[in-house]
C-alpha positions as CSV (number, residue, x, y, z in Angstrom):
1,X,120.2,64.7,261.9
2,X,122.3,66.0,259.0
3,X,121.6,68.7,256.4
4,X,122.9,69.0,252.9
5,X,123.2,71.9,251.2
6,X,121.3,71.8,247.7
7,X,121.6,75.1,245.7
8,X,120.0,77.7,247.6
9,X,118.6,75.5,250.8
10,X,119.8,73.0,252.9
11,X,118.3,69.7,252.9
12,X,117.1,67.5,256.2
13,X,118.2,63.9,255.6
14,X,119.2,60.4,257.9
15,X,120.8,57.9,256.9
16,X,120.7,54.4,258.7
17,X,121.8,50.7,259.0
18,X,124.5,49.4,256.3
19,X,124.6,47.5,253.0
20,X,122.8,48.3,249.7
21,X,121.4,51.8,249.5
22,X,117.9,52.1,249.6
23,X,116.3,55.5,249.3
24,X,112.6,56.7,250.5
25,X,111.1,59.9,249.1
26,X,107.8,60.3,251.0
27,X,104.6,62.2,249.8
28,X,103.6,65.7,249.6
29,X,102.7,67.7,253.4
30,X,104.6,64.7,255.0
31,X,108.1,64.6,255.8
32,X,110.8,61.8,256.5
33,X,109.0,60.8,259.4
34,X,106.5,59.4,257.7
35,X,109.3,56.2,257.1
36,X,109.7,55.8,260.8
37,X,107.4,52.9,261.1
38,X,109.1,50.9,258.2
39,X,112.6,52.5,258.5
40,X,113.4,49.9,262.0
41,X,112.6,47.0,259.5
42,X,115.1,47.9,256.6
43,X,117.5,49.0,258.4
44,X,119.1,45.8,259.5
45,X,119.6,45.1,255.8
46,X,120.5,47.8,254.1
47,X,121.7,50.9,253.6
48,X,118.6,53.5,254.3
49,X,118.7,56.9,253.3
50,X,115.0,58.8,253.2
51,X,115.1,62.9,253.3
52,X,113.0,65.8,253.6
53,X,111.6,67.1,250.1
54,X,112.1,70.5,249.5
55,X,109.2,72.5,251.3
56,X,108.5,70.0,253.4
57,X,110.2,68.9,257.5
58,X,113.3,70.9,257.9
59,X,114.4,71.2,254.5
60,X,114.7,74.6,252.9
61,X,111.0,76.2,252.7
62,X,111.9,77.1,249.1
63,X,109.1,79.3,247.5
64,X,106.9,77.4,244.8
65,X,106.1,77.3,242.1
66,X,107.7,74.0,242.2
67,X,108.2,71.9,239.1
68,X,108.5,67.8,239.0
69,X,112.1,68.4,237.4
70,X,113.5,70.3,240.5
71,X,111.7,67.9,242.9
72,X,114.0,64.9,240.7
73,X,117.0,67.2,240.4
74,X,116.8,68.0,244.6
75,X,117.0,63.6,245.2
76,X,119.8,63.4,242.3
77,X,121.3,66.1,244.2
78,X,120.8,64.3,247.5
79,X,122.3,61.0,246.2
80,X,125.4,62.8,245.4
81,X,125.6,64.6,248.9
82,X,125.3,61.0,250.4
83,X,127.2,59.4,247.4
84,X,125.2,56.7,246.4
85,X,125.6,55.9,242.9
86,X,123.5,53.6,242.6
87,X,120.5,52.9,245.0
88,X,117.1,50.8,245.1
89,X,115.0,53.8,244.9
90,X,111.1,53.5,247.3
91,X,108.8,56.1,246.3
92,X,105.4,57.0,248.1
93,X,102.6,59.0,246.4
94,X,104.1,62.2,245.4
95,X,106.8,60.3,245.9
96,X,106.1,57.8,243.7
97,X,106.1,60.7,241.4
98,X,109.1,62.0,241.6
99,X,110.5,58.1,241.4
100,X,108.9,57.2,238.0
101,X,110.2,60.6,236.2
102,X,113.9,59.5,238.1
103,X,114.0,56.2,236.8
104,X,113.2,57.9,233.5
105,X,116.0,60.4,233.6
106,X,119.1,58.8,235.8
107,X,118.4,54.7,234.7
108,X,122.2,54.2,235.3
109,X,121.4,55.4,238.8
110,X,118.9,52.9,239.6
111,X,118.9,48.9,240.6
112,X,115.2,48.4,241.5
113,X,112.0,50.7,241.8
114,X,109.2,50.6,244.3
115,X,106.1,52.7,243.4
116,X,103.9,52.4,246.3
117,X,100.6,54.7,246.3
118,X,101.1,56.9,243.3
119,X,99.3,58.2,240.0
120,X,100.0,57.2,236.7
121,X,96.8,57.4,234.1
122,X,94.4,59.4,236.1
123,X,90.9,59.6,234.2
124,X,89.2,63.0,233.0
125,X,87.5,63.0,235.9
126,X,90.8,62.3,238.2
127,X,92.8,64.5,237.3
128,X,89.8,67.4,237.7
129,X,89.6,66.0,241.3
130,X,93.1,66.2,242.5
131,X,93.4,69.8,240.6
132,X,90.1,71.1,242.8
133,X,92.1,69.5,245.8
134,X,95.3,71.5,245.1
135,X,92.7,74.8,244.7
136,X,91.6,74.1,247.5
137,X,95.0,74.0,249.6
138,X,96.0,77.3,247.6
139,X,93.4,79.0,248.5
140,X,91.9,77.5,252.0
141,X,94.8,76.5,253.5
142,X,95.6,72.9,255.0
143,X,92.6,72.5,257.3
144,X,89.8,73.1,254.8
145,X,92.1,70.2,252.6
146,X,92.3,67.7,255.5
147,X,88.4,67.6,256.4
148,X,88.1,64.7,254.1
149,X,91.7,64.1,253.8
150,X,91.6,61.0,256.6
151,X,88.9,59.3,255.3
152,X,90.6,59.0,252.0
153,X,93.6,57.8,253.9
154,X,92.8,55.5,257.0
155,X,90.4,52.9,257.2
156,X,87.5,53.3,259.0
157,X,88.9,50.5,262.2
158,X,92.2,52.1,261.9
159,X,91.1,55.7,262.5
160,X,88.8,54.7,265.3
161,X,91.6,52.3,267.0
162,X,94.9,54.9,266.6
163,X,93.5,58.8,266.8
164,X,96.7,59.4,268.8
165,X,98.4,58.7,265.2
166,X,96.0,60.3,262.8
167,X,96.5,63.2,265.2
168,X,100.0,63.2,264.3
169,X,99.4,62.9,260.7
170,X,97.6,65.5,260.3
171,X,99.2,68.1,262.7
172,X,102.4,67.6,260.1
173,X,100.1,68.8,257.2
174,X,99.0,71.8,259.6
175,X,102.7,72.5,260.4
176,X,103.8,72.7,257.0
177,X,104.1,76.3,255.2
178,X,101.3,76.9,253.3
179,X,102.5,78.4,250.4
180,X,105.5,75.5,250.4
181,X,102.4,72.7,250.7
182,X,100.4,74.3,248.1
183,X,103.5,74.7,245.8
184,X,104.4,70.7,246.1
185,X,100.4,69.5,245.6
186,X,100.3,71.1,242.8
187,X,103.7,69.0,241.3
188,X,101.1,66.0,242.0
189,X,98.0,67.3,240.7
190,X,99.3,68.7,237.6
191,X,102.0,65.8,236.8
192,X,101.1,62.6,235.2
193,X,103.6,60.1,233.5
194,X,101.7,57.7,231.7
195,X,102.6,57.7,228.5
196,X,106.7,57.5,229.3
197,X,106.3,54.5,231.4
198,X,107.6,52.1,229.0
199,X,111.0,53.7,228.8
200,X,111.6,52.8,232.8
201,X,114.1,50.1,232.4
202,X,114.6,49.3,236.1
203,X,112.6,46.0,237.8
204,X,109.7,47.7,239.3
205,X,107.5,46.9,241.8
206,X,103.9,48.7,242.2
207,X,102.1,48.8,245.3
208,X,98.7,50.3,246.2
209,X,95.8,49.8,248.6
210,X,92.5,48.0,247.0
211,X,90.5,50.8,248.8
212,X,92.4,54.0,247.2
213,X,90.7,56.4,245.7
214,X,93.2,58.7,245.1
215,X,96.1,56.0,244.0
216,X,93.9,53.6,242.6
217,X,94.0,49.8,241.7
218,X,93.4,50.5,238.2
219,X,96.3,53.1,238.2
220,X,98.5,51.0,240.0
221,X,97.9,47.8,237.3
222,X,98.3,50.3,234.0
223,X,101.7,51.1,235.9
224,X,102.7,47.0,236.2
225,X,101.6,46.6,232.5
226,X,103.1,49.5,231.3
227,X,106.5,49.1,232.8
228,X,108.2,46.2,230.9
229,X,109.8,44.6,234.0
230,X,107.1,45.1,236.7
231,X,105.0,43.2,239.4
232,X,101.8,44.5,241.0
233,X,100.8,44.0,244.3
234,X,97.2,44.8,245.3
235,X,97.1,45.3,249.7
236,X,93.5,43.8,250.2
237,X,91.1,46.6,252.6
238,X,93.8,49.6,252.8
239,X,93.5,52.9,252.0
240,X,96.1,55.4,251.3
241,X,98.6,55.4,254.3
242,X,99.9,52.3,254.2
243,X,103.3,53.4,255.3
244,X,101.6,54.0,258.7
245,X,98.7,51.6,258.7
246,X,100.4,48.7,257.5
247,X,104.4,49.4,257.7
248,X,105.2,45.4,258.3
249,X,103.4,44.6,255.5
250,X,105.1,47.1,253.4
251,X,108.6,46.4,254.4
252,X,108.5,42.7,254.2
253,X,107.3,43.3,250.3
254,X,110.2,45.9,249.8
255,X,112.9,43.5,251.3
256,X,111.0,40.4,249.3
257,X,111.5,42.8,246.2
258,X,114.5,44.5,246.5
259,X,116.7,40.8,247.4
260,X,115.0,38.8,244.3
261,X,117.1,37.5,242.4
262,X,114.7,37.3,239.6
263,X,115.1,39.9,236.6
């Protein structure tokens, strides 16, 4: 696989299939890898390009702190490396993130926007949880932060039917470098975009699982209502990985989206 060179690091990316670009920024202590399951089903259509965020796979291990603008200035950067000047842009929780404050700085850059998974309008109470997470990553390292990280993400039938895969999933938060992990939760915990949602101009799709308690429901429909040009779509019984525990049902909504004709 290739690597661009971004600044000071170099930057692990693929790029597949053929057509209109479509570009996935995964989540934080994942990597590009985390698209292979949905990747096989896009493909065929369109022009994929997903990457590793800075920190994270084989990208650069850049040391933190890391702020939300570099993690947007590292996929503009990557865009122009693969030059795609325009591109349906598919974020996943962190993300996510990162995709909202892009569509907010480079609009021209943009066709549609897929938000699946992500935070927008955490509560008091949220945002005090996902900042003790991030503490607790800083200062206990990955393990102590995954003991209750797969029941927040998997269902209870699809962690006892696929430990082969939750295995995976969390060895890649174990493999990442700590100080790197702890430097890109904290871009999650500390970031929230709420209030600047109405200025995203692109047609938007939001995605999240009715069982999330990190990316909620309620987050997800404040980010369709706030968005002028947005649909929601609530995935009955999941959880937070959908990208692995329902990758089917994700792409088929992405291609539905992204080949609308609607506006």
């Amino acid at each position: 696989m290739p690597f661009a060179q971004i600044g000071d690091g170099s930057f692990h990316y693929q790029v597949e299939g053929h057509g209109d670009a479509v570009t996935l920024v995964h989540g934080v202590g994942a990597d590009l890898e985390s698209w292979d399951r949905v990747v096989p089903r896009l493909a065929p259509h369109f022009r994929v390009m997903r990457y590793d965020q800075r920190g994270h796979g084989e990208s650069a291990k850049l040391p933190g702190p890391y702020s939300l603008a570099d993690l947007v200035g590292d996929l503009k950067s990557m865009l122009d490396a693969c030059g795609l000047e325009k591109t349906h842009l598919v974020g996943f929780s962190l993300g996510g993130l990162v995709a909202q404050s892009f569509a907010l700085a480079y609009p021209e850059r943009l066709d549609r926007l897929v938000l699946i998974s992500t935070i927008a309008g955490r509560s008091r109470d949220e945002q005090s949880k996902a900042q003790a997470r991030a503490r607790t990553l800083s200062q206990n390292g990955a393990a102590a932060h995954l003991s209750a990280a797969t029941d927040r993400w998997f269902t209870d039938a699809f962690r006892l039917a696929n430990p082969e895969l939750l295995e995976w999933r969390r060895q890649k938060s174990l493999n990442n470098d700590p100080q790197c992990y702890a430097a890109a939760y904290r871009v999650l915990a500390d970031n929230d975009l709420a209030d600047d949602l109405h200025r995203i101009l692109a047609p938007t799709l939001v995605m999240t699982g009715a069982c999330d308690i990190g990316s909620t429901p309620r987050m997800a429909t404040l980010m369709a209502e706030r968005i002028p040009d947005a649909r929601l779509q609530i995935l009955p019984d999941l959880k937070h990985a959908v990208l692995l525990e329902a990758p089917d049902r994700i792409a088929e909504e992405i291609m539905g989206f992204v080949k609308s004709d609607e506006r």
